[in-house]
Structure formats: structure tokens, C-alpha cells
N, C-alpha and C positions, 0 to 999 in steps of 0.2 A: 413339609410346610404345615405350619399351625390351622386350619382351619374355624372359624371365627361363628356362632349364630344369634338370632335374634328373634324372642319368644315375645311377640306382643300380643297384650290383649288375652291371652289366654287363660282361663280357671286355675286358680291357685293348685286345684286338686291333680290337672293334667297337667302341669309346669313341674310338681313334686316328682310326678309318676315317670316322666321322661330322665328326668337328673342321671338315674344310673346305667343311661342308655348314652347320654351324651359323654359320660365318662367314660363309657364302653369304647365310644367311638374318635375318642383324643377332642371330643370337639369343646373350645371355649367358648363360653355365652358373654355375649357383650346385653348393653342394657338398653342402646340407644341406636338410630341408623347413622350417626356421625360417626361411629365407629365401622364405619364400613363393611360391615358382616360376608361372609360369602357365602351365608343361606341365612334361611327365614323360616318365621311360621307367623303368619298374622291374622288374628280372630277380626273377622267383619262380624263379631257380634254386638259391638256398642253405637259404632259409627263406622257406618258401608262411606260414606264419601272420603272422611279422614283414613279411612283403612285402604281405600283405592287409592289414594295421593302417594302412602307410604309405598306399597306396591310399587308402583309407577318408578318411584325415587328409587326403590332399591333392584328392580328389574334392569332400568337405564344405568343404575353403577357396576352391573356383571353380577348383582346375587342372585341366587336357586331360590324362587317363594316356595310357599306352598300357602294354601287360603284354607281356616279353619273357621265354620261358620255351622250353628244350628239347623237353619234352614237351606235347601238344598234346592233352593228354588232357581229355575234353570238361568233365568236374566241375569239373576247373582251370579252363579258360574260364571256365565259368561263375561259378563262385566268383569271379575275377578282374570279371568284367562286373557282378555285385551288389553290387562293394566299390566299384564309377563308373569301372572301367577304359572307354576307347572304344575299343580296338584289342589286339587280340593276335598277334604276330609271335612267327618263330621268332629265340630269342637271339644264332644260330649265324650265321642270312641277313641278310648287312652289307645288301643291297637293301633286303627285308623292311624293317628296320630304319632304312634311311636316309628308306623311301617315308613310315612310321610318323611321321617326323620334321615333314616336309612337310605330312602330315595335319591333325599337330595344328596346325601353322602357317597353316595358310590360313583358318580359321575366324576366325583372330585378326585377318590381315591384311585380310579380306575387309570385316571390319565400321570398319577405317580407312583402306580407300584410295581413290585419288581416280578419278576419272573419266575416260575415255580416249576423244575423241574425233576421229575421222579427218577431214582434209577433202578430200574428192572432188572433181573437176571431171569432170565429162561428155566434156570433151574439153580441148584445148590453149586457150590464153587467155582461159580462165574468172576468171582474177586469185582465183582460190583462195588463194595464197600473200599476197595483201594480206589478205582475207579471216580468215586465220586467224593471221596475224602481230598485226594489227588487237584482234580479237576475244581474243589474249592480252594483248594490251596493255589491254581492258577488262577483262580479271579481274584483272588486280595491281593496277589505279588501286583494285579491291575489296578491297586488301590479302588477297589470296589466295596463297598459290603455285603457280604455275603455269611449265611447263615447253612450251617448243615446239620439238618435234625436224621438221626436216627430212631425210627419208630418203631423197631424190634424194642419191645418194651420190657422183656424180658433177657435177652440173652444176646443185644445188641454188641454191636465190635467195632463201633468208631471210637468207642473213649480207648479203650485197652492200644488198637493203632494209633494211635496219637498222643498216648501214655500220660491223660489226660483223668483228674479224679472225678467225679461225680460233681457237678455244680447242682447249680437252679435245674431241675428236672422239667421234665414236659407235663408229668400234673401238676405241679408246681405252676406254672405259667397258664395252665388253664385255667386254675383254680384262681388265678392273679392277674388274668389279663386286663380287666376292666382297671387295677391300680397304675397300671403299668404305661409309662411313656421311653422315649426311646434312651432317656439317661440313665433311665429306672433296668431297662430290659440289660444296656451295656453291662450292667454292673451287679447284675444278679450272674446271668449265664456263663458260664465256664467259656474263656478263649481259646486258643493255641496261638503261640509266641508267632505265627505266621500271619495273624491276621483272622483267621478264620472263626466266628462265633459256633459256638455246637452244643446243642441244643440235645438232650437223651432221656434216656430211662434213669429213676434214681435207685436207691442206697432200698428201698425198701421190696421185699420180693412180690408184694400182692399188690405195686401200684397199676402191674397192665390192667386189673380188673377194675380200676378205679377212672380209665379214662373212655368215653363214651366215641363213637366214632363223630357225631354231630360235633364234639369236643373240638376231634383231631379238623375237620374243615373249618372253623372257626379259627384256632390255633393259625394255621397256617395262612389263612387271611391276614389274621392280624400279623403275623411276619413277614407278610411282604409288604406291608407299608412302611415296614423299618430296614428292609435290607435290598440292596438294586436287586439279587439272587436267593433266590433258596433253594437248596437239593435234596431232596430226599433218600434216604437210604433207610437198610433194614424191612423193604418188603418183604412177605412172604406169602407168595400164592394172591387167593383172590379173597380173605378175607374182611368186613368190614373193614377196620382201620384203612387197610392197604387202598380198599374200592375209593375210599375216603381220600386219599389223596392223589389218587388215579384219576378220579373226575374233578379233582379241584386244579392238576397238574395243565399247564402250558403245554408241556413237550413231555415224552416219554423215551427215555432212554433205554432201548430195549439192549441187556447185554448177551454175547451169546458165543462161543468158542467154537472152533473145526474141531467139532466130535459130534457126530451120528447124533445121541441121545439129543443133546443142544439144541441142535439144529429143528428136530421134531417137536420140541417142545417151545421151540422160536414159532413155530409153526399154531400150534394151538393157541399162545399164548396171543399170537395174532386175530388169529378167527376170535377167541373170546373179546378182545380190544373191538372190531367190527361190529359183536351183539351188541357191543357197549355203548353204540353210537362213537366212538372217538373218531377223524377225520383222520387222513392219510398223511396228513403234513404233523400230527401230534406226537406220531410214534416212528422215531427215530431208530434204525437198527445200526448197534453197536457191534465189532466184531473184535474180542478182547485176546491178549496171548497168541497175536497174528503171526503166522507161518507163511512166507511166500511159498513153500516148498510143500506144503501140504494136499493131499488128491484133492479135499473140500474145501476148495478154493472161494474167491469171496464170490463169483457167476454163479455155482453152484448153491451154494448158502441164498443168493440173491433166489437162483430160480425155486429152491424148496420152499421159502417163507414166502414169495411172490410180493418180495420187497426190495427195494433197492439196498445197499450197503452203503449206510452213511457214512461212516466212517468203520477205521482200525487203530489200533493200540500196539504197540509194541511187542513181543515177548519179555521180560527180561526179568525173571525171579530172583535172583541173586541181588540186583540194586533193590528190587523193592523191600525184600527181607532184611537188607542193608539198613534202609531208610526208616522200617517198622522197627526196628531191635534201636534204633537211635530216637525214635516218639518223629521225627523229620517227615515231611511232606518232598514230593521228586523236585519244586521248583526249589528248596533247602538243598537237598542232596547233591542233585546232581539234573544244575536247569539244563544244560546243552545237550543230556542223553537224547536217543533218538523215542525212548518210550513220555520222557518228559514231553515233549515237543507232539507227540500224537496227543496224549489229553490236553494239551494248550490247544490243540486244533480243533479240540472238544465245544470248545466255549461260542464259537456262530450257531452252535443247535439248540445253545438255551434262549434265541429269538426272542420274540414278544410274545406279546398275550396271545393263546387259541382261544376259541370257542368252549367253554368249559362241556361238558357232557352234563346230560341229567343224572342225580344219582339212584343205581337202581339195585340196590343189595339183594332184595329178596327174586329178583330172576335172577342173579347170579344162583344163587340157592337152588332155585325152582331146576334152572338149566341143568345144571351138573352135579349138588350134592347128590340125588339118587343113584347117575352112575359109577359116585367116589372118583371123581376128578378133581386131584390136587396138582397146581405146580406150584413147589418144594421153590424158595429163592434164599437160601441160607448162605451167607456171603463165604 
């Protein structure tokens, strides 16, 4: 939904200064309150009585104020906050004023956007990347939109499984997002004939050094006001980037297979999630290439990571290598297999919103680079 605002009374100089913030953020400026705006900014610097009326009027029709005013004199405040103002900045401080902006926007985006969920591997050939490739392909057969970005920016393997060429890349889109509205994003980004939007690394080899991790959380904000889902793929270990959509991520899909090494490393990869602040409900344990018949049963796996076992996955390499040698997704292939039907069971753990985590790269650093702790997630 369009989101509508209304810059009155404000200095030509901070009306200019915001423009590429309002573009930033898809928001239309309307000129007058008969256009019924769904936020505001109104300057009580000419006239406090005409400027509480409008307040009033446009609090009582369901819009987000904010009250921009030189003087910070408390009566003012106040008067301003009883007429349904939410914020009072200084008129003068473009920050102030650009933060105010932001404010009232999140409230609005928050209650339409879609879900952000990471998929993890424990360590290297977890087949995470089918997994989550897979698991998109059962949310568009849901006529949903859904978005899956591969953020191995180098040596990523959702386009090659999906047999897919290089589109609109992920610097691409950073470098573009402020232009960019949801007919504009369709129609740069590369599809698959299933529905699925996918989002990757491009054509050039030195672009991973060209995208910034503040980039990558941005980025992924702005996709999920365009898509009900987004998945991530292509983590590796606990590098910026990766941390970057770790703490921006809803759910965490942790993936992880009956073998020894796996398991251990399901294991750290857990305690590191806990330093991280993530909640218990964020990080999902996935149990991939399920063996009923194997000694490391899913109890076992449960009691060494001292997590529950969210779900299980099929075995079944043959259909997949089937489905990948064809560019096809499992609900393409073959929807009624019994591995199809475990990643459709997939999709109640992409939830709603969690509490996002604060982000904290440099203790990840601090923690572990000294005693060369890496986990390896190479799909």
C-alpha cells in the first residue's frame, strides 16, 4: 500500500534535504490535508493555533504527526502532543527531522511486511541451498511472493540450481534501491518460471567487495515490504554479511544432518546464536537427508544441541539431482514425493515477525577470531 505524507510549514532548505529520504522510503508527498495523508510533519513555526487545528484534523483522521518547531518550549510540547502529535523535533535539525521521517514510517511498514527467514547449515553440504531454494518454490505454488536472495556473493549456487542467468544483482539493487518501486524491482530481478523472484551475486568478480554489510540490512528491509517472504541463502560462518541478516532475520533455519561432525557444529552454532542475544523461538532446528533408521536419531540430535527438532526433510538424491539437471523446483517435479511434502511442512516456521537482535559484529570478532573459530556453511 502507497503510503501518502504531508510536509507543512517547513524551510524550503529541510523540505529539499528530506526528498531523497522520502524516495528512499516509497513515500508520496501530497500538498494539502484533504488529501488525507497517513503521516505528517507540521512546522508550528508561523502560527502555533493554525498549526494545532491542523494536528487535531489530521491525528482525528488516523495520521502519524510529528511537530517541527524552533523553540522547544515545554507548553509547546505539550500542546502539540494533546492535539495527537507523536514526535517533536527541532525544525532547524535536517537529522532530527529526517529520524522523525523514519519514525512515523516504520509503524506503518511494520504492520505490512513480510517475513525474513535465514537458512543456516551447521556446516559445508547441508544441501541448505536446495532446501531453501525448494521451500521458495512451495510458497509461490501458494501464490505468495516470495523473494530468495543468495548472499554468497562470490561463489553463490542458487542461480546455476535453478538454471537461471545472472539478472539485476544484489549491488545492483543497493546501489538502486532509493529508485526502485515494486513494478520497477519485478522487472529488473531475474524470476524462475515457478514464481520465485532471486535476487544474487552478478557477472562481475570483485562485486562481493563492493557491498557493505549496513548495505545487506537495508537491502533486505526494503524486500520485505515487496514480498509476503524472503529466504536467505548462501551464509557462510559468522561473517559480517552473514551477522547482517542473522540479526535482521525473523526465524533461523538452522540445517543439520545425522553425522557426528553436524551435529557438533549444530551445537556451537547454537551457543554462538545465545551470545547473540537471538530468543529461542528464532532459531529453528532443521534435520535434512532424514534417516529413520539411523543410531543419531532425531532424541539424540535433540538432546546434543539441547534443542528441540523442528522439523525433517526427506532423504531423496536422486529426485533432487533429477529436479536440478532439469533448472525445476520439487513442487515442478514431483509435488506428491514424500521429500516434496517435508519442505511444504517447512513453511509454518517462517511465522511472523521476532524481535530482531542488536547488531554486534565486532564481539563476534572479539569472541572467536583469536581462537580461529570458523563454521564453514558451503551449500
Amino acid at each position: 500500500m502507497e503510503l501518502t505524507i504531508l510536509l507543512k510549514g517547513l524551510p524550503a532548505d529541510i523540505e529539499a534535504a528530506l526528498a531523497p529520504t522520502l524516495e528512499e522510503l516509497g513515500l508520496r508527498r501530497v500538498i494539502d490535508a484533504s488529501h488525507r495523508p497517513a503521516l505528517a510533519i507540521v512546522s508550528l513555526d508561523r502560527d502555533v493555533a493554525s498549526g494545532v487545528q491542523v494536528i487535531q484534523a489530521l491525528a482525528s483522521a488516523g495520521a502519524r504527526v510529528a511537530v517541527a518547531a524552533q523553540s522547544k518550549d515545554s507548553e509547546l510540547i505539550l500542546l502539540a502532543m494533546r492535539a495527537g502529535a507523536r514526535e517533536f523535533v527541532s525544525s532547524s535539525d535536517r537529522g532530527a527531522v529526517d529520524s522523525a521521517v523514519r519514525s512515523l514510517v516504520r509503524p506503518s511498514f511494520a504492520a505490512s511486511a513480510g517475513t525474513l527467514t535465514a537458512i543456516f547449515p551447521s556446516k559445508g553440504g547441508m544441501g541448505a541451498t536446495s532446501i531453501a531454494a525448494n521451500l521458495a518454490g512451495c510458497v509461490a505454488a501458494r501464490d505468495e511472493r516470495v523473494c530468495l536472495v543468495d548472499l554468497d556473493l562470490e561463489l553463490g549456487d542458487v542461480l546455476a540450481l535453478l538454471d537461471l542467468s545472472s539478472g539485476y544483482s544484489i549491488a545492483e539493487v543497493v546501489k538502486n534501491m532509493r529508485r526502485l518501486d515494486r513494478d520497477l524491482l519485478d522487472a529488473s530481478i531475474v524470476r524462475h518460471r515457478s514464481g520465485v523472484a532471486v535476487l544474487a551475486r552478478g557477472e562481475a568478480i570483485d562485486e562481493a567487495n563492493r557491498v557493505e554489510p549496513e548495505s545487506i540490512a537495508k537491502l533486505l528491509s526494503f524486500l520485505r515490504q515487496h514480498y509476503a517472504h524472503v529466504l536467505v541463502d548462501g551464509l557462510h560462518g559468522f561473517g559480517d554479511l552473514a551477522l547482517a541478516a542473522l540479526d535482521a532475520s525473523d526465524r533461523i533455519l538452522l540445517v543439520v544432518t545425522q553425522e557426528v561432525a553436524a551435529v557438533r557444529n549444530a551445537q556451537r552454532c547454537l551457543e554462538i546464536f545465545r551470545r547473540l542475544g537471538y530468543s529461542e523461538d528464532k532459531v529453528k532446528l532443521v534435520i535434512n537427508r532424514y534417516q529413520k533408521g539411523s543410531r543419531i536419531t532425531k532424541e539424540v540430535v535433540a538432546e546434543t544441541t539441547g534443542v528441540p527438532v523442528a522439523a525433517t526433510v526427506a532423504n531423496d538424491f536422486a529426485l533432487l539431482s533429477r529436479a536440478a539437471n532439469a533448472g525445476n523446483l520439487l513442487p515442478e517435479e514431483a509435488p506428491r514425493s514424500p521429500i516434496t511434502q517435508d519442505i511444504e511442512a517447512l513453511a509454518p516456521l517462517l511465522g511472523g515477525a521476532a524481535e530482531p537482535a542488536p547488531r554486534r559484529a565486532s564481539l563476534i570478532r572479539r569472541w572467536f577470531a583469536p581462537r580461529g573459530v570458523v563454521v564453514h556453511g558451503a551449500q
